[in-house]
C-alpha positions as a printed NumPy array, in Angstrom:
array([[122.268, 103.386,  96.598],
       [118.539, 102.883,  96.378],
       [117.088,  99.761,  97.238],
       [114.133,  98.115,  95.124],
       [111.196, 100.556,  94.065],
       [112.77 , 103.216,  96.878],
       [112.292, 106.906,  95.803],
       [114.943, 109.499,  96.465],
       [114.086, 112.04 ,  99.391],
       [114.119, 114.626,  96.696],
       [111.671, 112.88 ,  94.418],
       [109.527, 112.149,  97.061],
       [109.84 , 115.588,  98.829],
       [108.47 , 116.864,  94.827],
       [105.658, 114.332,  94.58 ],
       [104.18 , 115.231,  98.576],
       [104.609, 118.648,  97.383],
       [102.469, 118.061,  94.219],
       [ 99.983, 116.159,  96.123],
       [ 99.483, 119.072,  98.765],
       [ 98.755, 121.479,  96.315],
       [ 96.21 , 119.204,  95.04 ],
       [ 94.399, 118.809,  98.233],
       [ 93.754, 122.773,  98.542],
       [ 94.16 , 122.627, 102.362],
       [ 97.485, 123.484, 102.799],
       [ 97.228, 126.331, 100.954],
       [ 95.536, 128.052, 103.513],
       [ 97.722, 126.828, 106.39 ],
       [101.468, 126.906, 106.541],
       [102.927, 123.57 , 106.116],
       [106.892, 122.767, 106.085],
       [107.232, 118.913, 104.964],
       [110.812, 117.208, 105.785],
       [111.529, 113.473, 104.384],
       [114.592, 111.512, 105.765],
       [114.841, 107.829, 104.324],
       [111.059, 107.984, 103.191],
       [109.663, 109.425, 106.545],
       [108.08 , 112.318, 106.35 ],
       [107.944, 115.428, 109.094],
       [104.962, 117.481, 108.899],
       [105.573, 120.928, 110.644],
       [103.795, 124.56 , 110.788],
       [100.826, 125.703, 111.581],
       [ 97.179, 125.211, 110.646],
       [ 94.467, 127.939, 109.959],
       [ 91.476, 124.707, 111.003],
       [ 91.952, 121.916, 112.963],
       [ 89.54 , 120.142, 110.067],
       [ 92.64 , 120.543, 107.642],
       [ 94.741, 118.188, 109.699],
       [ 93.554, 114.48 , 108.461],
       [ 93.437, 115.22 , 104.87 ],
       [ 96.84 , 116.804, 105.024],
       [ 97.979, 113.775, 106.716],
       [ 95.952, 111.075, 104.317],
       [ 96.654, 112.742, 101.268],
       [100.634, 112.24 , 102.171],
       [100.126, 109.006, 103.518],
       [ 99.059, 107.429,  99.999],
       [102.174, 109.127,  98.15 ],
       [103.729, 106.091,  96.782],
       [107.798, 105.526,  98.692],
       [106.215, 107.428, 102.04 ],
       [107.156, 104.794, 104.751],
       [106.027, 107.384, 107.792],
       [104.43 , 110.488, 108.366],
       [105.085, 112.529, 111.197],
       [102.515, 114.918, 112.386],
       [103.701, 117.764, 113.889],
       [101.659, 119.974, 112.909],
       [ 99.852, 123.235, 115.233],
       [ 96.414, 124.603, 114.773],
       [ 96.475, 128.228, 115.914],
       [ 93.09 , 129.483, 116.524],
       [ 92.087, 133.259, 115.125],
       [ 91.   , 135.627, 117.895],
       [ 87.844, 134.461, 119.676],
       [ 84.679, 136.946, 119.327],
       [ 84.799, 136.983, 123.408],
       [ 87.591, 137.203, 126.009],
       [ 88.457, 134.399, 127.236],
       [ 87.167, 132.253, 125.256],
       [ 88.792, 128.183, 124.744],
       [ 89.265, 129.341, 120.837],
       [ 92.078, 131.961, 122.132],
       [ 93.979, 128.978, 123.394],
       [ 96.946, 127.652, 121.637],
       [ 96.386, 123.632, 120.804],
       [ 99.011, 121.713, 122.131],
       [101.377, 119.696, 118.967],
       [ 99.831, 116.157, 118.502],
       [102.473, 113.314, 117.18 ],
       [100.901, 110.975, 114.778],
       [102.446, 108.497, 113.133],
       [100.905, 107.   , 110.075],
       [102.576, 103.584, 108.43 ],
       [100.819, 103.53 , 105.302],
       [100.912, 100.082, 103.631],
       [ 98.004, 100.517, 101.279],
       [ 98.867, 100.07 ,  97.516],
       [ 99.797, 103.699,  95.803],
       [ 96.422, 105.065,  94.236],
       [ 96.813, 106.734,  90.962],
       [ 95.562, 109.631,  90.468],
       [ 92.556, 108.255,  87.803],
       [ 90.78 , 105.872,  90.805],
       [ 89.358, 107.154,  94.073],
       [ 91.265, 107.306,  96.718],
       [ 88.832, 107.549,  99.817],
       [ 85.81 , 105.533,  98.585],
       [ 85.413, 101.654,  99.499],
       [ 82.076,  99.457,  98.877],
       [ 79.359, 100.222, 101.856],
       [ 77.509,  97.212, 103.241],
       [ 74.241,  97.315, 102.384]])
């Protein structure tokens, strides 16, 4: 059924789960995550717009994820004045990330890489 080193949906839709509640930032948003055939759909809506990349990253280096599908909405709080470009509702933003990296494991660092000096 599964081809080499493939991941079920389900396994996958447990580890991306397990991975977001690491991160801490979706806790305070409302994320729905779908996975069809090791893509992954990112729906709901965010409390920052600053939450969006490492939602997206952290789900991105899950080992089996082929593509991740942002779909994602930031809804702004009430402004402090009428009117105000905070009030609006951002428009959804499609991303697709193909993530071809190696899996990290959760004992090495994930975001840093050697600085030119």
């Amino acid at each position: 059924m599964f081809g080499r080193n493939q991941i079920s949906d389900r396994d996958l839709l447990k580890s991306i789960n397990q991975r977001l509640a690491r991160t801490g930032t979706a806790s305070q948003s409302k994320v729905n995550v779908s996975v069809q055939q090791g893509n992954v759909t990112l729906t709901g809506t965010l409390q920052y717009a600053i939450q969006r990349s490492p939602i997206v990253k952290a789900i991105s280096r899950v080992a089996g994820v082929r593509h991740v599908v942002d779909l994602m909405q930031f809804t702004a709080k009430k402004a402090e004045r009428p009117g105000d470009r905070q009030n609006a509702r951002m428009p959804e933003r499609l991303v697709l990330v193909e993530s071809t990296a190696q899996p990290v494991t959760d004992d090495e660092p994930a975001d840093e890489q050697p600085r030119p000096e």
